[in-house]
gemmi code that builds the backbone of each chain (N, CA, C; Angstrom):
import gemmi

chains = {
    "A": [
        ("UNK", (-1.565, 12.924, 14.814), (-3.016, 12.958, 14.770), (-3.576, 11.661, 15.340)),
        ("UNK", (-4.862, 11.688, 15.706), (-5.365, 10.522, 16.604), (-5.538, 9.261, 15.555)),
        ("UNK", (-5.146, 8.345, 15.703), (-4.914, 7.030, 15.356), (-4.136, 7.013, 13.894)),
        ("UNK", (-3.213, 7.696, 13.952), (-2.156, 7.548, 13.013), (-1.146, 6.702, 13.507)),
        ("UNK", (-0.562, 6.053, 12.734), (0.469, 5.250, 12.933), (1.792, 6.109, 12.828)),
        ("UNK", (2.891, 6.304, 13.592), (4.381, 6.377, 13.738), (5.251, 5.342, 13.981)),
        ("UNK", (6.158, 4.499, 13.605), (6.878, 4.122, 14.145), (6.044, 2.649, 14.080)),
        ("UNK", (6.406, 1.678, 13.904), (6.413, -0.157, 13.508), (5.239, -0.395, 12.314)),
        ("UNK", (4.129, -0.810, 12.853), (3.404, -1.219, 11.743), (1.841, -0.232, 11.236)),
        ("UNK", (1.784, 0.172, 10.468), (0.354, 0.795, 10.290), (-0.472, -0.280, 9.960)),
        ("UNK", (-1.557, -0.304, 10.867), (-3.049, -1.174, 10.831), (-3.808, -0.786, 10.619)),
        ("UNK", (-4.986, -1.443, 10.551), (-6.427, -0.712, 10.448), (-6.739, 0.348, 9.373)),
        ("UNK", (-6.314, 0.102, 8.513), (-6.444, 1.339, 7.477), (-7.395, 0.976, 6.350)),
        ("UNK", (-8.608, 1.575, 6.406), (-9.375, 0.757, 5.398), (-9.235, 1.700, 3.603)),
        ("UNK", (-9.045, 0.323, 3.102), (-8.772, 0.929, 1.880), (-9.827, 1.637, 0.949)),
        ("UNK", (-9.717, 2.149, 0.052), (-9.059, 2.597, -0.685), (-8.497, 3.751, -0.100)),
        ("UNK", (-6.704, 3.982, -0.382), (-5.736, 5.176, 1.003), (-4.820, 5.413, -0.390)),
        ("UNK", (-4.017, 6.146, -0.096), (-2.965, 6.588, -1.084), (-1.863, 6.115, -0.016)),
        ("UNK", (-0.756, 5.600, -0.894), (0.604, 5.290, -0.150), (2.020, 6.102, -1.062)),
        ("UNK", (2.608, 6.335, -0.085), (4.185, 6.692, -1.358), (5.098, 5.726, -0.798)),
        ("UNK", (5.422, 5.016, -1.541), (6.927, 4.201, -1.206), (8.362, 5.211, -1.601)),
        ("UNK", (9.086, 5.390, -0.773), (10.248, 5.655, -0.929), (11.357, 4.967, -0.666)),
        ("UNK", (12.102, 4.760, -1.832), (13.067, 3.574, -1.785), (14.599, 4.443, -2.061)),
        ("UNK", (15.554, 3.970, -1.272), (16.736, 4.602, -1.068), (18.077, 3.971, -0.884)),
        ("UNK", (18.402, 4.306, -1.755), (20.573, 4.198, -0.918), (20.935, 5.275, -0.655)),
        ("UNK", (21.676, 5.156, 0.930), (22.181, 6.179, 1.623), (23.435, 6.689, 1.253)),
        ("UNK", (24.483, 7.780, 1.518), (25.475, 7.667, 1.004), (26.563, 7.991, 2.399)),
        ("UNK", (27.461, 7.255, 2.196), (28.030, 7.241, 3.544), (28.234, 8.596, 4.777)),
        ("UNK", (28.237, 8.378, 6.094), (28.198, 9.507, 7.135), (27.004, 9.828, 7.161)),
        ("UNK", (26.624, 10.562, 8.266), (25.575, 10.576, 8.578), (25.272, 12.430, 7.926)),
        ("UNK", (25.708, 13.264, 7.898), (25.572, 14.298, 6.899), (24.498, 15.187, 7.803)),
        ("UNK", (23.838, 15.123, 9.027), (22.573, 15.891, 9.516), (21.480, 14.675, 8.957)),
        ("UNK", (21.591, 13.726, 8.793), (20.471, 12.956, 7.769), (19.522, 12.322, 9.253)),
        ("UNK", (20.240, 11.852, 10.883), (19.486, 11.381, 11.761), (18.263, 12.406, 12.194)),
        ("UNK", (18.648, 13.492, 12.462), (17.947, 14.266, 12.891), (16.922, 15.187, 12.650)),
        ("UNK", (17.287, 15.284, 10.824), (16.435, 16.086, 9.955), (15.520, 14.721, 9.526)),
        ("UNK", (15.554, 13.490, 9.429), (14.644, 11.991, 9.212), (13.203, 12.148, 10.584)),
        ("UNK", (14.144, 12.342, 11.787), (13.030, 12.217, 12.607), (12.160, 13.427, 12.693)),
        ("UNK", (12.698, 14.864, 12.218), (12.137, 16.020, 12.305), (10.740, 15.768, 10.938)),
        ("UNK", (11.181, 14.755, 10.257), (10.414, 15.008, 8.563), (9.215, 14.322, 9.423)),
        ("UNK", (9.417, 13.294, 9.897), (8.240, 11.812, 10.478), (7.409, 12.983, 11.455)),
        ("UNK", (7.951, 13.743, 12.305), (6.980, 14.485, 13.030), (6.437, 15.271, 12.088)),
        ("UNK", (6.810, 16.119, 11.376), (6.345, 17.057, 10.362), (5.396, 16.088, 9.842)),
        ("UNK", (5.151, 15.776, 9.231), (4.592, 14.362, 8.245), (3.202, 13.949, 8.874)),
        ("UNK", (3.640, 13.513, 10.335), (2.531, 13.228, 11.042), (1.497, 14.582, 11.247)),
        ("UNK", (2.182, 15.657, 10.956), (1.140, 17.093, 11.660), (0.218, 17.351, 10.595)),
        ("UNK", (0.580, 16.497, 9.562), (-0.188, 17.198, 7.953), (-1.212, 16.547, 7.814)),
        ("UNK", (-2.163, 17.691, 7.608), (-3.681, 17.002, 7.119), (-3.419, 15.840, 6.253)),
        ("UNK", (-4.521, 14.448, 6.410), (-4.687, 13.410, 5.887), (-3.606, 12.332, 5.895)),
        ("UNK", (-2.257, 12.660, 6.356), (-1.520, 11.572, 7.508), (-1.986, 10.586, 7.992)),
        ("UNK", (-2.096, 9.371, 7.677), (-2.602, 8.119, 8.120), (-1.163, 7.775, 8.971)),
        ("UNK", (-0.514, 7.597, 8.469), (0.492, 6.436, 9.202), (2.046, 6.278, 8.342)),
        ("UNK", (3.181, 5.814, 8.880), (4.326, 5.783, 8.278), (5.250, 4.725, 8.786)),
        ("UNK", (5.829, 3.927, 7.889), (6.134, 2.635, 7.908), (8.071, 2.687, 7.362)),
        ("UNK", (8.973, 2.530, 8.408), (10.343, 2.847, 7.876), (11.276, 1.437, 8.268)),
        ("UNK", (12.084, 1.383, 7.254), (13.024, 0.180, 7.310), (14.487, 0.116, 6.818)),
        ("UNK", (15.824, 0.152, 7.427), (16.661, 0.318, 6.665), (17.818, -0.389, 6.620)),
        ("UNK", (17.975, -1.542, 6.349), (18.813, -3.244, 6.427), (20.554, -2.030, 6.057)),
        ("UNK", (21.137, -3.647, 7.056), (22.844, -3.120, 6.559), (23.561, -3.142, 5.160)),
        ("UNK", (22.557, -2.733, 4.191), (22.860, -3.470, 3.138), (23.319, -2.275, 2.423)),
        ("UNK", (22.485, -0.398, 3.205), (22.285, 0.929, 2.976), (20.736, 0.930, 2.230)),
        ("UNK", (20.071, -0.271, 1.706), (18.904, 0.153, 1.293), (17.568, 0.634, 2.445)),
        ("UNK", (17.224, 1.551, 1.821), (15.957, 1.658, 2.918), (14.614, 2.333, 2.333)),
        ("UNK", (13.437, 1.446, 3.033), (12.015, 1.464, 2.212), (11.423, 2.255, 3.889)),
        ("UNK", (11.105, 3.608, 3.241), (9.889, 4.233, 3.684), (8.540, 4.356, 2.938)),
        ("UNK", (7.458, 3.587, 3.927), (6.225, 4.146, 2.997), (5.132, 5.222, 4.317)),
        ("UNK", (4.722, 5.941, 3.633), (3.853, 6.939, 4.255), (2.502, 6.283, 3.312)),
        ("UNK", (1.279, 6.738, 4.668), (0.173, 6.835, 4.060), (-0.783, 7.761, 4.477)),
        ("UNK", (-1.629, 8.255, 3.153), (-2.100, 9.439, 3.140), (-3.760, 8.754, 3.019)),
        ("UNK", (-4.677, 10.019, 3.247), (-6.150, 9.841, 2.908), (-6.479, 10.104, 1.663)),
        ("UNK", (-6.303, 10.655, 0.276), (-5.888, 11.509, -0.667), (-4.655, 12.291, -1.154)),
        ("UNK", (-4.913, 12.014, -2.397), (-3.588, 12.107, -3.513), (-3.616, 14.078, -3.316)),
        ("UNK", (-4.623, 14.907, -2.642), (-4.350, 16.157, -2.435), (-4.114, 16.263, -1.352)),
        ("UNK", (-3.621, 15.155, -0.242), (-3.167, 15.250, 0.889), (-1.550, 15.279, 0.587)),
        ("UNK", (-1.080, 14.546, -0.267), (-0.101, 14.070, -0.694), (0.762, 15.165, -1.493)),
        ("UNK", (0.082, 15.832, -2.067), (0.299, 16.603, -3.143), (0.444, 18.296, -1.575)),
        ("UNK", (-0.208, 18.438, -0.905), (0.128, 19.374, 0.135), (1.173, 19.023, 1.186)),
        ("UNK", (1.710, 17.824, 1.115), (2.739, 17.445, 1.866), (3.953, 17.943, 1.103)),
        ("UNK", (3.835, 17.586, 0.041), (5.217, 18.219, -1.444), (5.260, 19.301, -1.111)),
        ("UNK", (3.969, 19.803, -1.237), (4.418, 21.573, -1.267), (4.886, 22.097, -0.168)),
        ("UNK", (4.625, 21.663, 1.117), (5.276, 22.095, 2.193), (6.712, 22.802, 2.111)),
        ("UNK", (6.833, 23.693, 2.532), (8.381, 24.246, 2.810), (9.175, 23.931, 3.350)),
        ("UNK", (8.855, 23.458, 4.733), (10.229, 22.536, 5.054), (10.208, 21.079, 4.584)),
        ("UNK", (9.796, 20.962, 4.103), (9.751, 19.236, 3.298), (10.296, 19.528, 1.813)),
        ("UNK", (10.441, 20.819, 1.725), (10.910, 21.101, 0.002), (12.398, 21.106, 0.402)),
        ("UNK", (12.790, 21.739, 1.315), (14.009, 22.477, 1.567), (14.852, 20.860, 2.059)),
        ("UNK", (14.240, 20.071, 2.957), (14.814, 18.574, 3.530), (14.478, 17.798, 2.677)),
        ("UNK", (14.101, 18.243, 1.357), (13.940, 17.144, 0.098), (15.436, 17.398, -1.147)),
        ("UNK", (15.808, 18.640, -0.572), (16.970, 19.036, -1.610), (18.196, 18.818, -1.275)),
        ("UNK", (18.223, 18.921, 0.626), (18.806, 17.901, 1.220), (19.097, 16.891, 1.142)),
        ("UNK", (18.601, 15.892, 0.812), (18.197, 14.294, 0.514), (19.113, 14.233, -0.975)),
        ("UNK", (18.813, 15.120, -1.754), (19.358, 14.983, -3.398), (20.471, 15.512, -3.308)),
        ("UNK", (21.074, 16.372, -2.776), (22.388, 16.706, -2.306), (23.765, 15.870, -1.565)),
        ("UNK", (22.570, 15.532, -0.514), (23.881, 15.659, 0.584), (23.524, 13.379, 0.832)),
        ("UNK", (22.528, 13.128, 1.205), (21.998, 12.102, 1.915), (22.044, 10.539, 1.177)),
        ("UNK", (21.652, 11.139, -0.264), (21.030, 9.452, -1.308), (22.041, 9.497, -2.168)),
        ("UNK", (22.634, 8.210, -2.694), (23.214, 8.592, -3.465), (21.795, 8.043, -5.113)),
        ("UNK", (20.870, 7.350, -4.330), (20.051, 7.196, -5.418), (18.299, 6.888, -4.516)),
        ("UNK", (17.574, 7.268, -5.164), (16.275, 7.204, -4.663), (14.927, 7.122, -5.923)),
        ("UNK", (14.389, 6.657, -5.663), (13.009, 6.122, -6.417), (11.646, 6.327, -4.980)),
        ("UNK", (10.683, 7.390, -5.738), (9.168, 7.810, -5.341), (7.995, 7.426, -6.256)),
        ("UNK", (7.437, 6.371, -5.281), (6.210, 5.914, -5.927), (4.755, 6.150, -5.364)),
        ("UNK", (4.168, 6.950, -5.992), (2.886, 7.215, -6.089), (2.135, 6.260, -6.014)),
        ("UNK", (1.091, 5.583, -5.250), (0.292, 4.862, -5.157), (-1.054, 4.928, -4.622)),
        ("UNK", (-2.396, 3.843, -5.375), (-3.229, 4.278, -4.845), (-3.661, 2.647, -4.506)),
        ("UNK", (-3.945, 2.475, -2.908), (-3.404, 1.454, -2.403), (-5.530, 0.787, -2.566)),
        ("UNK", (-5.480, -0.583, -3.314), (-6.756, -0.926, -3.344), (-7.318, -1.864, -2.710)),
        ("UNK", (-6.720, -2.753, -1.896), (-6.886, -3.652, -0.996), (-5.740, -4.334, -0.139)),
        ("UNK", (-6.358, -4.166, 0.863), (-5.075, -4.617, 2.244), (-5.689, -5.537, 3.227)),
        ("UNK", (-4.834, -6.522, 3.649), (-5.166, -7.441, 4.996), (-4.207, -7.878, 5.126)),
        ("UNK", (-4.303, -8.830, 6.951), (-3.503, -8.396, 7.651), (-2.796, -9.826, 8.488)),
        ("UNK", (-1.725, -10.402, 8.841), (-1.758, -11.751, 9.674), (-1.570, -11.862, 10.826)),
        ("UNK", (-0.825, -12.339, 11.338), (-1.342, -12.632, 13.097), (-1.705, -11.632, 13.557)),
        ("UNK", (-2.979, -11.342, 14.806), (-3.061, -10.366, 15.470), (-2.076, -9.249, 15.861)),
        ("UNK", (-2.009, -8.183, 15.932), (-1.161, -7.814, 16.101), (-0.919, -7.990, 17.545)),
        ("UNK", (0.558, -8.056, 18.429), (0.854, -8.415, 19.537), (1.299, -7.059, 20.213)),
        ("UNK", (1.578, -7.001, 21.464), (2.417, -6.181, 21.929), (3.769, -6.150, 21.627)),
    ],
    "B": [
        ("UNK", (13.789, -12.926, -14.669), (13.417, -12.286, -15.816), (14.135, -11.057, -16.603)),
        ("UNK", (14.317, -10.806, -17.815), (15.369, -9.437, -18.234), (14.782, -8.572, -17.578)),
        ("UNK", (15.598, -7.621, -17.449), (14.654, -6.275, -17.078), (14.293, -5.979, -15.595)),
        ("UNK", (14.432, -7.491, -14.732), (13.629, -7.440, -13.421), (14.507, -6.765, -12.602)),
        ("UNK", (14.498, -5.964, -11.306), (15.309, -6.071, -10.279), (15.018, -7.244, -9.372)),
        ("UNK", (15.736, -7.830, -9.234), (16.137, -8.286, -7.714), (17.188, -7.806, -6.812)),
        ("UNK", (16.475, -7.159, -5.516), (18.084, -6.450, -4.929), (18.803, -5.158, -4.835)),
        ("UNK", (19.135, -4.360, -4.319), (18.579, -3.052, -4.574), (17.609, -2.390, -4.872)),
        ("UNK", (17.480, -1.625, -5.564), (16.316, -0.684, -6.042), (15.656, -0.828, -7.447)),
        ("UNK", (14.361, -0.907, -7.445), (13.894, -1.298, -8.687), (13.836, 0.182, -9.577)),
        ("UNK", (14.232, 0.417, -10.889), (14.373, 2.078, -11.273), (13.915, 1.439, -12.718)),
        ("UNK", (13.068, 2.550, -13.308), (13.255, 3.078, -14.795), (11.847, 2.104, -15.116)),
        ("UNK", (10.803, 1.307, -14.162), (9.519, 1.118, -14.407), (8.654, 2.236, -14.868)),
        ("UNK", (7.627, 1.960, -15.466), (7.176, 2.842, -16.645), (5.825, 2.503, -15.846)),
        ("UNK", (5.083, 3.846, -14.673), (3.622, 3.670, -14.586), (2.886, 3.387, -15.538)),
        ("UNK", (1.400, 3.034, -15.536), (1.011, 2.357, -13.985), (1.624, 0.678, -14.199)),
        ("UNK", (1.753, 0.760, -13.152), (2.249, -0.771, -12.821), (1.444, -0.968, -11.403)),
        ("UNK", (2.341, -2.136, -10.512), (1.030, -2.799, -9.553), (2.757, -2.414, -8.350)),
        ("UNK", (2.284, -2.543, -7.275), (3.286, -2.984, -6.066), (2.279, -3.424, -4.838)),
        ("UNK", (3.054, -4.740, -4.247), (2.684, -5.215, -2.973), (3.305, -4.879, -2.067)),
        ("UNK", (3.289, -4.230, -1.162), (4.003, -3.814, -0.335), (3.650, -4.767, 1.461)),
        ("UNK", (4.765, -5.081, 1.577), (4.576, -6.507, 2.922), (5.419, -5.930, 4.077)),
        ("UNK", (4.276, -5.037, 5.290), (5.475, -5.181, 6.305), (5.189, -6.019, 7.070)),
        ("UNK", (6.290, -6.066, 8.256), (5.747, -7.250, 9.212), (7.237, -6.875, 10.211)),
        ("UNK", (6.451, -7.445, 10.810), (7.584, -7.887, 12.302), (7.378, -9.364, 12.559)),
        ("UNK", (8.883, -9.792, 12.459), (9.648, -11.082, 13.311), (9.220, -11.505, 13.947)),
        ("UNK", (9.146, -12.706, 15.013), (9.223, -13.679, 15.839), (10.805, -13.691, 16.104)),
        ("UNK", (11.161, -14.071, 17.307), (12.611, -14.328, 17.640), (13.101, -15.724, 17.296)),
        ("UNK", (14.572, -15.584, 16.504), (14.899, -16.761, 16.243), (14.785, -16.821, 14.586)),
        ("UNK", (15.652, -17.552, 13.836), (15.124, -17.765, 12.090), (14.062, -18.652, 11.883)),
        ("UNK", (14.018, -19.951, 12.163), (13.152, -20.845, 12.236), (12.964, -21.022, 11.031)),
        ("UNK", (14.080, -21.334, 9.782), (14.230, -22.293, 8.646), (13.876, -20.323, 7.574)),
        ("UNK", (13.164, -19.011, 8.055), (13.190, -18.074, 7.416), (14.163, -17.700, 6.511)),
        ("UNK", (15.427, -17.362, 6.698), (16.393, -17.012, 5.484), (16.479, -17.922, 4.712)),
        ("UNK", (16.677, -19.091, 4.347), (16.556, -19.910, 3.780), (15.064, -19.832, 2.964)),
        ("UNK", (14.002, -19.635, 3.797), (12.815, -19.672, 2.713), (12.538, -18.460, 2.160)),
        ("UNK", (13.100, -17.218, 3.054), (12.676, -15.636, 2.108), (13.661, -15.619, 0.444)),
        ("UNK", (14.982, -16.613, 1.059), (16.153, -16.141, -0.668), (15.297, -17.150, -1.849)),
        ("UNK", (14.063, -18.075, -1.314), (13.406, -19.210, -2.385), (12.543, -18.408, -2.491)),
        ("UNK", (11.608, -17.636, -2.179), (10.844, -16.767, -2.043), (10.852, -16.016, -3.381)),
        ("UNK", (11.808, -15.266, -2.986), (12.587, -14.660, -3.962), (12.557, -14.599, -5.269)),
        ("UNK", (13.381, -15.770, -5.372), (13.903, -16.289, -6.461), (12.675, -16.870, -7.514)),
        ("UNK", (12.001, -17.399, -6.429), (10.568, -18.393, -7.169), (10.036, -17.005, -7.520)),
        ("UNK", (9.743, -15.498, -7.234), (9.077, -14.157, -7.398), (9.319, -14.162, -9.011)),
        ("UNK", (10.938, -14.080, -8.921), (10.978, -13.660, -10.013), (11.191, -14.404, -11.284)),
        ("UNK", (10.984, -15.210, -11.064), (10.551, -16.677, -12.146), (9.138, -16.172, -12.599)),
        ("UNK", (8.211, -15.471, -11.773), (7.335, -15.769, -12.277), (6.638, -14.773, -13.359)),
        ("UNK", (5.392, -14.785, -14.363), (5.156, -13.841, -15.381), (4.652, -12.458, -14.834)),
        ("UNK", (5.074, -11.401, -15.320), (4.520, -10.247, -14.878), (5.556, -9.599, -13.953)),
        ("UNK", (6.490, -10.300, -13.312), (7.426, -9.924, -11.809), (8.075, -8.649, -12.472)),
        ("UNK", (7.949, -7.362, -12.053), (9.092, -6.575, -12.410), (10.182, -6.235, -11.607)),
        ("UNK", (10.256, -6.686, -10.201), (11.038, -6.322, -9.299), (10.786, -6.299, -8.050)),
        ("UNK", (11.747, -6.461, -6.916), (11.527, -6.534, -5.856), (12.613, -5.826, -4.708)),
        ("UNK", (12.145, -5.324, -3.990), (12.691, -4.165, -2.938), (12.645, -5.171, -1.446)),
        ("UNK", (13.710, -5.175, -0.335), (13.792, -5.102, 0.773), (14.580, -4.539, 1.957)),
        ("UNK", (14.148, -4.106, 2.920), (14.587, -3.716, 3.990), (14.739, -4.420, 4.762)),
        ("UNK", (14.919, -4.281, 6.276), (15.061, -4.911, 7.773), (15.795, -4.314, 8.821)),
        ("UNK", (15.101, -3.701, 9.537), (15.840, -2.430, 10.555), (16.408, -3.530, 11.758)),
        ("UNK", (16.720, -2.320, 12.691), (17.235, -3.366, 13.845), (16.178, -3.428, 14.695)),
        ("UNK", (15.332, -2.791, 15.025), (13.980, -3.037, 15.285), (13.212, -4.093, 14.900)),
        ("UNK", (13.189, -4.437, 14.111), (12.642, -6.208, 13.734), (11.640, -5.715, 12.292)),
        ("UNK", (10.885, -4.406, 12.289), (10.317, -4.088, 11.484), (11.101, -4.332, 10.030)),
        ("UNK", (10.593, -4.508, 9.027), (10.633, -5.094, 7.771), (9.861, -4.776, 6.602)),
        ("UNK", (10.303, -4.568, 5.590), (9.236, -4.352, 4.273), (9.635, -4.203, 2.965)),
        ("UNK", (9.123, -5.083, 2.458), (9.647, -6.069, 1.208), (8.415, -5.133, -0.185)),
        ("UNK", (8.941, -4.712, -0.982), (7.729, -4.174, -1.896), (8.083, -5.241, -3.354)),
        ("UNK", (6.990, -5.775, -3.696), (7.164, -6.628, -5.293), (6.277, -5.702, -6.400)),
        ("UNK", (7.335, -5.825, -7.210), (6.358, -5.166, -7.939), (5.736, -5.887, -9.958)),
        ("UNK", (4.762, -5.824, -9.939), (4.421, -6.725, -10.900), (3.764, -5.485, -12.024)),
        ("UNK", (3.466, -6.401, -13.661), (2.908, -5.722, -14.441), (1.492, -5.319, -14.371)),
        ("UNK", (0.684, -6.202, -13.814), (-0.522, -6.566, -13.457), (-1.414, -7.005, -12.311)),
        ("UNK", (-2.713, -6.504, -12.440), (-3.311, -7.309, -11.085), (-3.179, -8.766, -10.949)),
        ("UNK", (-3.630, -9.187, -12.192), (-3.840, -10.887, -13.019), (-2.273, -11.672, -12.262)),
        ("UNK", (-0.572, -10.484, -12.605), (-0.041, -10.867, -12.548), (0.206, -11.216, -10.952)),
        ("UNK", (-0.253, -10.565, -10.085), (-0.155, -10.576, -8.318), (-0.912, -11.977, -8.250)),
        ("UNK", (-2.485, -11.884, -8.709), (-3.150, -13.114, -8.031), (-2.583, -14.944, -8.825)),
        ("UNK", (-2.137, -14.578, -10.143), (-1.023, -16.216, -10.150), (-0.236, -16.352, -9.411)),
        ("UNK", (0.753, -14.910, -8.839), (1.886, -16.027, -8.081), (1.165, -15.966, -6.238)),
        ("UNK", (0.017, -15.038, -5.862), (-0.708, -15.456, -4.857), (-1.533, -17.194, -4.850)),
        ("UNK", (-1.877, -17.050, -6.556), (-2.227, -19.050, -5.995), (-0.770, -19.496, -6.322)),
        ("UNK", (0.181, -19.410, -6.235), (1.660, -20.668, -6.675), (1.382, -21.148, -5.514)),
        ("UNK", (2.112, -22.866, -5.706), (1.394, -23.548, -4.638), (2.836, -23.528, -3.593)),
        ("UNK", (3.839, -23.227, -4.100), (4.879, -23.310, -3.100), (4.777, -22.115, -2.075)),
        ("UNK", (4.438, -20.954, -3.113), (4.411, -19.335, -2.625), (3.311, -20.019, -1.068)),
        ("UNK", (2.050, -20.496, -1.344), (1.275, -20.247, -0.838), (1.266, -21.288, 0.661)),
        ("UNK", (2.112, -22.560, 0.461), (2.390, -22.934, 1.201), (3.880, -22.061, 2.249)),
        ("UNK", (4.704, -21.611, 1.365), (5.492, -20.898, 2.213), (4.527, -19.668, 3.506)),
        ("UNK", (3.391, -18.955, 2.610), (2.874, -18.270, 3.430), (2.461, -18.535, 4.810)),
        ("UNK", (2.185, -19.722, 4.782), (0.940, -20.483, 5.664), (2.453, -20.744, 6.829)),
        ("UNK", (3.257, -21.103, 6.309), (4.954, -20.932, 7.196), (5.347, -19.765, 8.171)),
        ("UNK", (4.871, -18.790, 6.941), (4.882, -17.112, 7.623), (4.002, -16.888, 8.441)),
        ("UNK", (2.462, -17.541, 8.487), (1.530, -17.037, 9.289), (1.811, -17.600, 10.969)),
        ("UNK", (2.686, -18.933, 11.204), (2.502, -19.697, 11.799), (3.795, -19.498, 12.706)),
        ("UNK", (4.981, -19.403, 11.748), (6.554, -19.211, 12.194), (6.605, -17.927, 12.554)),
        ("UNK", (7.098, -17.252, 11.495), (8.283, -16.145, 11.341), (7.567, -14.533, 11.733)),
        ("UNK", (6.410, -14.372, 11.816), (5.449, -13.099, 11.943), (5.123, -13.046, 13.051)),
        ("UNK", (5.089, -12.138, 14.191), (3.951, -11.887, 14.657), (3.471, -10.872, 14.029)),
        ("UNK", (3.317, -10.191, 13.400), (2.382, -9.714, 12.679), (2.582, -8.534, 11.257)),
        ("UNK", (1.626, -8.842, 10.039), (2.051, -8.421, 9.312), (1.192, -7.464, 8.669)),
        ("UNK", (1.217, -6.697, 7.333), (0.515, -6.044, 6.604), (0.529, -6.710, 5.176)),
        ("UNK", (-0.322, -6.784, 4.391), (-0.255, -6.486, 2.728), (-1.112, -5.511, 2.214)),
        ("UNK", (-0.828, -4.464, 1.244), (-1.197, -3.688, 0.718), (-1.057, -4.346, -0.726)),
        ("UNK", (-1.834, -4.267, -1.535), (-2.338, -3.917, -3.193), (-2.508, -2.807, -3.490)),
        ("UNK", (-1.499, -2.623, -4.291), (-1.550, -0.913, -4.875), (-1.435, -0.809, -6.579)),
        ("UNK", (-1.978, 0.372, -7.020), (-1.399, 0.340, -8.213), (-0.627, 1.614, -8.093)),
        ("UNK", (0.839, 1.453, -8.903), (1.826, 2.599, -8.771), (0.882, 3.947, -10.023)),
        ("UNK", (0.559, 4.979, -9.484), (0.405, 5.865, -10.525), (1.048, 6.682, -11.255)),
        ("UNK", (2.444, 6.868, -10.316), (3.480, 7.938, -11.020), (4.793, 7.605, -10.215)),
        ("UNK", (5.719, 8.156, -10.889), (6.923, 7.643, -9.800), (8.316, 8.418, -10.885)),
        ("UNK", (8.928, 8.769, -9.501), (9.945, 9.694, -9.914), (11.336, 9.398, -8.946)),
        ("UNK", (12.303, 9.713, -9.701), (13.535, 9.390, -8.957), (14.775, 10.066, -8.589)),
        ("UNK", (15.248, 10.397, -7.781), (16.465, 11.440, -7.267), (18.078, 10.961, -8.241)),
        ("UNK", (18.591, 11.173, -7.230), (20.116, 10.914, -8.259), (20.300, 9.857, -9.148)),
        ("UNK", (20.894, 10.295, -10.222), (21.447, 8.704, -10.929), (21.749, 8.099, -10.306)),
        ("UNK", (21.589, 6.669, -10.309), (21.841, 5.776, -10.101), (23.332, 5.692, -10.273)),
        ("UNK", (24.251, 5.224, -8.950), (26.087, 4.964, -9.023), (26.446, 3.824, -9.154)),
        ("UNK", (27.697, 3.159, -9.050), (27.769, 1.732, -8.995), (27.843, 1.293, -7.965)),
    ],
}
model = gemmi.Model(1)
for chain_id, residues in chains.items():
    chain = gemmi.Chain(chain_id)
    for i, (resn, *xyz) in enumerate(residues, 1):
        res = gemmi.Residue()
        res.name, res.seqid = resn, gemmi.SeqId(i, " ")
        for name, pos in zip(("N", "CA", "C"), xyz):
            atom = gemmi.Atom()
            atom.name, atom.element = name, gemmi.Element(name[0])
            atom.pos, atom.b_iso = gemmi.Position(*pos), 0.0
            res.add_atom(atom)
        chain.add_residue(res)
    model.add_chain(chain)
structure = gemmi.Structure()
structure.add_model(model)
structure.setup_entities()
């Protein structure tokens, strides 16, 4: 959607926004987990109230995704989605061996150096 | 602090609670950074209110560190600590070209597999 963020940093987002942090350990092999990750981020981006999505995942296996939404019923229609139910059971199966989802309602944000190219 | 994470995944916090969530992208080069993110750290969770702290770092340079505290009260003391705040002024100048902070309060939060060793 037009001025959503994919991929490095989400800017410009004036608050008050809803965010979900998703925090993760992976579990070894890759399991279908590359391809069904980038299929979720496009999906994700197509859904009403999609602001932007922010992913990070150090050699350590931890990794922090946060998505941001316009509303907690934007958020709440992203869950219900069907293929996001079905690549969420995925995730608890086959992908994490542990994961933590946090609900947030994000109340003030700013920002430091300009952003660059 | 008992109870805190540092390091992995923070689990078994009891909403509402607070999270800062910090992304940012690098500058090339450390420029004295690892050394000041593990004091960072450490000084976090010294301080009152700290319940835990989350990080990433892709190979992309993107990054995002979530802290999470009991309180608003508890975010803006260790925002005035005078070391914290001088380290920042480090970050604005060194190690960033550019970053985010979000203030959130966590409203709900749920978690996938037990936790393994």
């Amino acid at each position: 959607m037009s001025g959503a963020f994919v991929g490095g940093i989400a800017a410009g987002l004036t608050a008050p926004y809803y965010a979900v942090i998703f925090t993760s350990r992976r579990t070894d092999g890759d399991n279908g987990y590359g391809e069904a990750s980038d299929a979720m981020v496009a999906l994700a981006a197509s859904q009403p109230g999609f602001l932007g999505i922010e992913s990070a995942r150090g050699s350590d296996g931890i990794g922090i995704t946060v998505s941001y939404w316009d509303s907690e019923e934007a958020i709440a229609g992203w869950r219900r989605n069907a293929e996001h139910s079905a690549t969420r059971e995925r995730g608890r199966s086959l992908w994490y061996s542990h994961y933590e989802v946090r609900v947030c309602r994000v109340e003030r944000a700013y920002a430091g150096p300009p952003a660059r190219a």
